[in-house]
C-alpha positions in Angstrom: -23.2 -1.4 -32.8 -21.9 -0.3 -29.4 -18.7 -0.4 -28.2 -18.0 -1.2 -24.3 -16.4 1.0 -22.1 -14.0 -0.5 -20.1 -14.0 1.1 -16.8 -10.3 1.0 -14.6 -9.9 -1.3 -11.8 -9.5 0.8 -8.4 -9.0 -1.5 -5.4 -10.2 -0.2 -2.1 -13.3 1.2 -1.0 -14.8 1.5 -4.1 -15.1 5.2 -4.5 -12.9 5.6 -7.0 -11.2 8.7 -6.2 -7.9 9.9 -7.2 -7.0 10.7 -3.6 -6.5 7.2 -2.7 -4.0 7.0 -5.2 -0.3 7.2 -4.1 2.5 7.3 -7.4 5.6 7.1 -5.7 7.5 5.2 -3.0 8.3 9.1 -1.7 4.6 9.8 -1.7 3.8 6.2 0.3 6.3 6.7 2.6 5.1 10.1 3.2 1.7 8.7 3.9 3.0 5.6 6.2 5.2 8.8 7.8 8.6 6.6 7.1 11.0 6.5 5.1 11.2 5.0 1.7 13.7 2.3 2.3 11.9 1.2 5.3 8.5 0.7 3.1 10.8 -0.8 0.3 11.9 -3.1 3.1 7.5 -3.6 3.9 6.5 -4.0 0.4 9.4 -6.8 -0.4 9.4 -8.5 3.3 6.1 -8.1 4.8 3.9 -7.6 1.5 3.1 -4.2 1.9 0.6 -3.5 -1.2 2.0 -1.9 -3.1 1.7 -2.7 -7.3 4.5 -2.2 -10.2 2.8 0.2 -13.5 5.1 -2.2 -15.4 8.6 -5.0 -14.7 10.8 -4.4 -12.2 12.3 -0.8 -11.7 9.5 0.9 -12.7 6.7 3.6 -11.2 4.7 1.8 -8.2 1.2 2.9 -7.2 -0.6 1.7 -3.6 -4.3 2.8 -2.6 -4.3 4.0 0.4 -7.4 2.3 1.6 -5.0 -1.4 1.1 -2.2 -0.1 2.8 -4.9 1.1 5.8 -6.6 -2.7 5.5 -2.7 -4.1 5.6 -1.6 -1.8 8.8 -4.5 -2.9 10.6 -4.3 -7.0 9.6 -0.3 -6.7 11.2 0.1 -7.3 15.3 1.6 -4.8 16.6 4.5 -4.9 19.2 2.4 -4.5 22.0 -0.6 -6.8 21.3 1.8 -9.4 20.7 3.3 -9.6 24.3 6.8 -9.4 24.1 8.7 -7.3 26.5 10.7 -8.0 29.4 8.8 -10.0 31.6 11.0 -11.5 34.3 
């Protein structure tokens, strides 16, 4: 009989490396070049992807090819057309 290997899930590109794996909020931030509260603030008000290992209060992991795919789906300040046009 065989026995099935179940292989991980890695979302992203597909090429399942390690290196688009990010392990902390210090190490997301760090990527994103923020701080952490500010991509605390992104993950819980503007769904920055960004998964929990287990509940609430523990280790979080993010891929950094969804966190590239989510900074490019936002508008940015200047495409959306706000500024003082009087």
């Amino acid at each position: 009989m065989a026995t099935l290997q179940q292989q991980p899930l890695v979302p992203g590109n597909g090429n399942g490396t390690a290196d688009d794996k990010l392990k902390s909020w210090r190490q997301i931030a760090s990527y994103l070049n923020r701080g952490v509260r500010t991509v605390q603030r992104w993950n819980l008000y503007a769904g920055l992807p960004v998964h929990r290992v287990g509940p609430a209060r523990t280790p979080v992991v993010a891929f950094r090819s969804e966190i590239d795919a989510w900074m490019h789906s936002k508008p940015t300040r200047h495409s959306q057309g706000h500024g003082n046009q009087n």
